[in-house]
N, C-alpha and C positions, 0 to 999 in steps of 0.2 A: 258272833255278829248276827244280826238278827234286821229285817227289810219291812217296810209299813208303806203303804203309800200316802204320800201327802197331795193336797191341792197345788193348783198353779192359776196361773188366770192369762187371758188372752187378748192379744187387742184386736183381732177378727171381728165379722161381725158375730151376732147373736146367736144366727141359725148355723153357721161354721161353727161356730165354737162347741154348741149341742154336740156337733156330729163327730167334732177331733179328740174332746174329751170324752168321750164313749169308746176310743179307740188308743189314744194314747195319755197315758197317767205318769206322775211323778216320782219317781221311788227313792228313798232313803233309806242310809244302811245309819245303824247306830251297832254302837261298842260299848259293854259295860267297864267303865271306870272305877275301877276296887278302891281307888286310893280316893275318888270324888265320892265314891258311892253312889253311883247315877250311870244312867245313861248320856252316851255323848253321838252326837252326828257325826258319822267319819266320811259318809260320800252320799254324793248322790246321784241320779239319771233320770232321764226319760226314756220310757217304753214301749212300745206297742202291744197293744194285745187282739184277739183273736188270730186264728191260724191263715187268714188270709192274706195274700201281698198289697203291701202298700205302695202306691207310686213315690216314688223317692223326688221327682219332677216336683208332685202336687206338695208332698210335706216340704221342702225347700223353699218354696214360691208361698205357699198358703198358711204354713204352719208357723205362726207366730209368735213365742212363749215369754212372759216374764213371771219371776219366781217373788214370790212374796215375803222373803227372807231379804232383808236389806243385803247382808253379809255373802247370799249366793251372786247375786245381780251381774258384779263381775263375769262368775265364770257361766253365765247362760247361754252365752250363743259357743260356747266349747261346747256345753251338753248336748246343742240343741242340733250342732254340725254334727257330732258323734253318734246320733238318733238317726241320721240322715245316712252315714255311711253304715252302719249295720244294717238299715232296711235296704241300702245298695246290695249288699253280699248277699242278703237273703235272695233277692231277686237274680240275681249271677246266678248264683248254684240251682235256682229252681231253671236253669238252660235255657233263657231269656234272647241268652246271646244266638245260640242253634240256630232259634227259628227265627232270631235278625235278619242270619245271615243266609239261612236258605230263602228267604222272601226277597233277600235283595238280589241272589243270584236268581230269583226267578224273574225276577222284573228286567234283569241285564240280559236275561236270556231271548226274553220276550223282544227286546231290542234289535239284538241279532239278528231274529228271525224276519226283523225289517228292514234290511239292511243297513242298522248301523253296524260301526265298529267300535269295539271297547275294549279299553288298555287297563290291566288289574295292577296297582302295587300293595303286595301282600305283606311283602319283609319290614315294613318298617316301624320302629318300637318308640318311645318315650323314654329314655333310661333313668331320667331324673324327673322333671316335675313340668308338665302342660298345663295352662288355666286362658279356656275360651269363652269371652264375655263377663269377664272380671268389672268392669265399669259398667255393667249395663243397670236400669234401675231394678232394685231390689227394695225388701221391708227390713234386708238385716244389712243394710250397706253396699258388702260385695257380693256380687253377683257369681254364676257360673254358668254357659249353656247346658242342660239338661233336653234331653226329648221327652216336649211336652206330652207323648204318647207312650214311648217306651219307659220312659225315667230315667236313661241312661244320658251317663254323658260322649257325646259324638260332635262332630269336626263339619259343621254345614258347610255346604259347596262352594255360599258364597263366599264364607273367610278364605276356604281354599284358593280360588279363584282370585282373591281380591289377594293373597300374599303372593301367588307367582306374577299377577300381574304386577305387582311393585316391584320383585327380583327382577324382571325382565327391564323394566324403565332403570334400576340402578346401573344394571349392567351396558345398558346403551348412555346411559348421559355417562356414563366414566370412559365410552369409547370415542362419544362427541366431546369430552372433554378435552380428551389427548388428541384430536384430528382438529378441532377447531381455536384449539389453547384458549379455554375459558373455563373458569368459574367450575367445579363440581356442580355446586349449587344453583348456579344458571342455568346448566344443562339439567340438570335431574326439572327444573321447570319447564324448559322447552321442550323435552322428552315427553313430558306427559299432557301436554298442552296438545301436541303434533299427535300423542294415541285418542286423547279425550275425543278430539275433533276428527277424527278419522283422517289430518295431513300427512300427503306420504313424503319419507325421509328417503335418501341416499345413505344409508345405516347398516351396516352388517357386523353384527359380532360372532362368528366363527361360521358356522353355516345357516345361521338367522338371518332374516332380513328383516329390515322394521316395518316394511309394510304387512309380512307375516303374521305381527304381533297384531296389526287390525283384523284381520282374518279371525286371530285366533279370540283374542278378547271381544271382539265388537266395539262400538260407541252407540252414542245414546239414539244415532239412524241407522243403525247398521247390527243388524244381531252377529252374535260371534258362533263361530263355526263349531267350538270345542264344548264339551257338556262338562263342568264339573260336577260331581256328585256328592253326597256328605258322604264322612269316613266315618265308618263305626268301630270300634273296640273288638277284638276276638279274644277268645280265649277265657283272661280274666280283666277286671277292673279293679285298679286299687285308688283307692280314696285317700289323701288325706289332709291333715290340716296345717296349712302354713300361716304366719304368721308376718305382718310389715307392721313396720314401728318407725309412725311418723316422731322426729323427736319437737318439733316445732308445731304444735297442735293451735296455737293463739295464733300463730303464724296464717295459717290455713282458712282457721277458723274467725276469728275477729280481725287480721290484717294489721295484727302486732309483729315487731320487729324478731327477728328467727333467732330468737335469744338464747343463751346454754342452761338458763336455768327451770326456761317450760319444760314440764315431765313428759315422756315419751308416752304415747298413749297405744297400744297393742292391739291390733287390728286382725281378726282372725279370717281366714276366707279357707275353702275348697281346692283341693288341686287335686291331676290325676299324676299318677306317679308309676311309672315303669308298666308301661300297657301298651299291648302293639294294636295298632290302627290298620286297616284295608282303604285304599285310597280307589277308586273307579274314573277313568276317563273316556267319554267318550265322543265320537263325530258321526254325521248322515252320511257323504262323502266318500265314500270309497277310493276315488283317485286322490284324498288328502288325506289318508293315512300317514304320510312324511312328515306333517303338520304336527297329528296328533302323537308321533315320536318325539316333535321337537319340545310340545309341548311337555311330556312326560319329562325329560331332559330340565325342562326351568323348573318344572315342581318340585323335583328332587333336588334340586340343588339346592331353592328355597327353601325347603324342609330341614336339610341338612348343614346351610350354611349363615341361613338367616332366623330361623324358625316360624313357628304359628303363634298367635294369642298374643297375650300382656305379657310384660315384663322381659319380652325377647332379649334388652338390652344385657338381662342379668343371666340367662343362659338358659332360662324358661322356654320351652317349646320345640326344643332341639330335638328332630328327630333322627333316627340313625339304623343303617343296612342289617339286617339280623339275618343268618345262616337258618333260625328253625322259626 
């Protein structure tokens, strides 16, 4: 088997396109055929070349390939996802993550030294599949967050924030439900109407109180007391490629009836898979350190019982206590 590079063409503009085909080219493997007496295409990829790191962020976001082979066209955004996790591993092993994380311990420490206080969770892993910012807009459909500076993919403060704040409101409308006998569904509104606007509740679920949760969240006059931080990956990152299959594509798309016999159409996206996360919280306050326990308390639970990102419903995002 024998490798040749071929052309590809881009829909960047002009001066991108210059600068990504100077660095990444198309490559096909061919196989001699005894019995055709020819050469035949067996595979193909896209590659990177020269010896220096590419941001996996910038090709994701920027790197936009269609293959000039009617017959490849299908499988391109497979190659093109696949280009994007080998330049992740490259960048992993060259210890990217190291001095993540000693930058973000210096900045935590910096903190301390002003007196705030800040709450580490270290243990906790992804064991199946995480995808943060799957709907957000993209040039290949699905989306993923990536750090637009590092290239990696990491867990911003605000989704953090934004999923314990929702654990916290379920857990109080299902105790307003049971004290006031109404509606799940009414209370989970009232709930969050009473945090939005900063009104305070007569609310306690175990040693919370809901006025706490304005403390701790804030509203749109009142800053909240607690800092979430983004969580980054330790260790390693694993990439890969999952796959939804809408079967009603007419359905979606033209607003025809979700009939059995439209073709299912294959939709490929990014996920991380089996990568432990560092989660940082932190307060100014020194006499509300109890706060910032309680708060560590609904994060973890949310983590663990509701999860992060898209697809939570199907078991996505589920994070869980690790020993090392």
């Amino acid at each position: 088997m024998k490798e040749k590079i071929d052309d590809y063409k881009l829909y960047n503009p002009s001066d991108s396109t210059i600068n990504l085909k100077s660095t990444i080219v198309k490559v096909e493997k061919y196989e001699y055929n005894q019995r055709k007496g020819k050469e035949e295409k067996k595979d193909w990829y896209y590659k990177s070349q020269g010896d220096f790191l590419k941001n996996p962020s910038l090709l994701f976001g920027k790197f936009i390939p269609y293959t000039l082979d009617k017959n490849e066209e299908n499988n391109n955004k497979d190659k093109y996802l696949r280009l994007v996790i080998n330049e992740m591993n490259k960048l992993v092993n060259s210890g990217i993550l190291n001095e993540i994380n000693k930058r973000v311990d210096s900045y935590l420490g910096d903190l301390r030294s002003n007196g705030y206080k800040v709450e580490k969770i270290d243990n906790l892993t992804c064991p199946w599949r995480l995808i943060i910012g799957l709907g957000a807009s993209h040039p290949q459909e699905t989306s993923m967050t990536l750090h637009h500076i590092y290239g990696i993919p990491y867990i911003p403060g605000s989704a953090i924030k934004g999923v314990t704040r929702h654990w916290a409101v379920l857990k109080f409308a299902e105790e307003m439900s049971k004290s006031e006998n109404i509606k799940f569904e009414k209370a989970i509104e009232k709930v969050s109407k009473a945090l939005e606007n900063g009104e305070k509740m007569d609310l306690k679920v175990e040693d919370l109180e809901f006025n706490q949760l304005i403390e701790i969240f804030g509203t749109q006059k009142q800053e909240g007391k607690v800092i979430f931080f983004d969580a980054y990956p330790v260790g390693e990152i694993n990439l890969k490629i999952d796959v939804m299959n809408p079967h009603y594509s007419e359905y979606y798309s033209k607003g025809q009836p979700p009939t059995d016999w439209q073709n299912p159409i294959p939709i490929k996206f990014l996920t991380v898979e089996n990568t432990k996360f560092e989660f940082y919280l932190g307060i100014k306050s020194k006499n509300s350190e109890g706060l910032l326990d309680k708060t560590k308390r609904l994060l973890l639970e949310a983590l663990k019982e509701y999860g992060i990102g898209a697809k939570t419903s199907l078991g996505y995002g589920i994070l869980k206590e690790t020993n090392t």
